[in-house]
N, C-alpha and C positions, 0 to 999 in steps of 0.2 A: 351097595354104594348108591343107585338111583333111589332109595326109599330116604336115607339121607338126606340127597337134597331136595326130594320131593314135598318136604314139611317145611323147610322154610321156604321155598318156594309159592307154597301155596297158601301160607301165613302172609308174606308178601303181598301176597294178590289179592288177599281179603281185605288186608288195612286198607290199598289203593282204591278198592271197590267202596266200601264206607265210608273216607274221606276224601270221594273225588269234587269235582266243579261244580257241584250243586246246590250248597250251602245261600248263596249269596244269588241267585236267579230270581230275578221278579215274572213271574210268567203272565202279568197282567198287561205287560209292556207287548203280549202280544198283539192285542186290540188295537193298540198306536200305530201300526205298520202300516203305513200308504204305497201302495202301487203307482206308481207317476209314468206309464209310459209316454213315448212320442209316436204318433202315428204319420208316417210323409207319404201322401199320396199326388200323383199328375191332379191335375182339374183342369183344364180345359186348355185347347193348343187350335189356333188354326195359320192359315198364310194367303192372304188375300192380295191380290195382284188389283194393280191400277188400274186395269178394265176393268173392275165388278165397280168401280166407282162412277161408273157412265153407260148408259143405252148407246148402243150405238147406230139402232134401228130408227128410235127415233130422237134422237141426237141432243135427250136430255142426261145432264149430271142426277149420278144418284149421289145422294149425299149422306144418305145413313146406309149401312149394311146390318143385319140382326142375323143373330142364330143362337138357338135355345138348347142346352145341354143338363139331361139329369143328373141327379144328385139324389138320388132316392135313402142314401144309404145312411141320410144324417136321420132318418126319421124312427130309428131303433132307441127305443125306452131305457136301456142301460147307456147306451152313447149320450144319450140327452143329460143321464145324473152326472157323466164321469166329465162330462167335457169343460173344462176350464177356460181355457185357453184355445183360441185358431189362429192361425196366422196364414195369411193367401201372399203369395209372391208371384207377382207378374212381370216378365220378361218380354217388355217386346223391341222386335229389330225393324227402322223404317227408314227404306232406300228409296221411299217415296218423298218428290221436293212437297210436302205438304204437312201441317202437322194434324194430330185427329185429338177429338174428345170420345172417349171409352166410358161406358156405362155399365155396371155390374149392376143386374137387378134380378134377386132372391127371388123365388115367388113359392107360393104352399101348394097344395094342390088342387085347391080351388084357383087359384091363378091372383091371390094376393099377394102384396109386396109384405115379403116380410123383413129383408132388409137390402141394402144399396149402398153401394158406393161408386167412385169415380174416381178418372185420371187425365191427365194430357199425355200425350205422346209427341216428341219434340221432332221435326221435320229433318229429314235425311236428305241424302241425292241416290241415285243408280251408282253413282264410282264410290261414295262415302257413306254407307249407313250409320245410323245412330241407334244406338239402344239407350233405351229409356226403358231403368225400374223402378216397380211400386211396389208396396209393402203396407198390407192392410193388417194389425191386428184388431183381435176382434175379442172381448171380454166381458164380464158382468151381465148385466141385464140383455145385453146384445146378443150375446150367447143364444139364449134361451127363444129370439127372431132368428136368428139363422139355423136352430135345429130344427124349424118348422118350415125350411125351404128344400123343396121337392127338385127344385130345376132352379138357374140362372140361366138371365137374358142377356147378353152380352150385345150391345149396340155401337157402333164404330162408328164416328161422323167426321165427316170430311167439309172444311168449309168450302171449296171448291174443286171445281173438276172438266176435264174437258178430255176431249178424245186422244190428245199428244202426252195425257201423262202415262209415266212409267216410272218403273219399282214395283216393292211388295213391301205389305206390312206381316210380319209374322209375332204370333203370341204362343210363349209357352209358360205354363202357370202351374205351380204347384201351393197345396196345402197342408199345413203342418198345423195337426192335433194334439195337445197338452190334454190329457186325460188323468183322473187320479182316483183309485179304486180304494 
């Protein structure tokens, strides 16, 4: 009885095998397949308090704050073909009554600007903070200046200041990469 139905069984299994889903496959269509990942990375976060905005030794206003953060990781030869698209999202919170001009500036590693941007940031109190965000994208030809930046300079300026202010300004910034392989 298993010899039976072991012949049409395996008659069966043979048509299936010869007339499966293969007929109609273009396999050239494999070449066309784009990888598009997104890549979300932190970029740069700090929280500066009302005193770094004034000496109080010798009882002048500082009016700019700077501080420079690497980025060494845009300078790999396969990120530079795949990169499309950036996009930078800055967050900042300011419980300070003052408002600031923020300065994003690229530089290589030679220390040229390869590329910049800016923002305002809208004045807060201590009992009410404001956040104010930005939204840089960044594409085409631009692209191709910001793969050649090693570090950003981030500069903070305050139009005034004096010993009685108080708050904090804080930034937290992320980057979102559009890549396509």
């Amino acid at each position: 009885m298993n010899k039976t139905l072991f012949l049409p069984i395996f008659v069966v299994c043979i048509c299936l095998f010869f007339t499966g889903c293969i007929k109609n496959t273009d396999f050239d269509q494999a070449e066309d397949i784009a990888l598009t990942p997104v890549v979300e990375l932190d970029l740069i976060y700090f929280n500066l308090r009302a005193e770094q905005f004034f000496d109080s030794i010798n009882s002048n206003p500082i009016l700019t704050v700077r501080d420079t953060t690497d980025i060494k990781f845009l300078d790999d030869g396969t990120l530079q073909e795949s990169l499309k698209r950036a996009e930078f999202y800055f967050n900042f919170t300011n419980s300070i009554p003052r408002s600031f001009q923020v300065d994003f500036q690229f530089l290589s590693e030679v220390n040229d600007t390869t590329y910049v941007t800016q923002t305002s940031v809208s004045q807060g109190t201590p009992n009410a903070p404001v956040i104010s965000e930005f939204i840089e994208n960044i594409e085409g030809d631009d692209i191709l200046q910001l793969t050649k930046a090693h570090k950003v300079v981030v500069s903070v300026t305050i139009p005034s200041s004096d010993e009685n202010l108080e708050g904090t300004l804080n930034l937290k910034s992320k980057t979102t990469y559009f890549l396509e392989y």
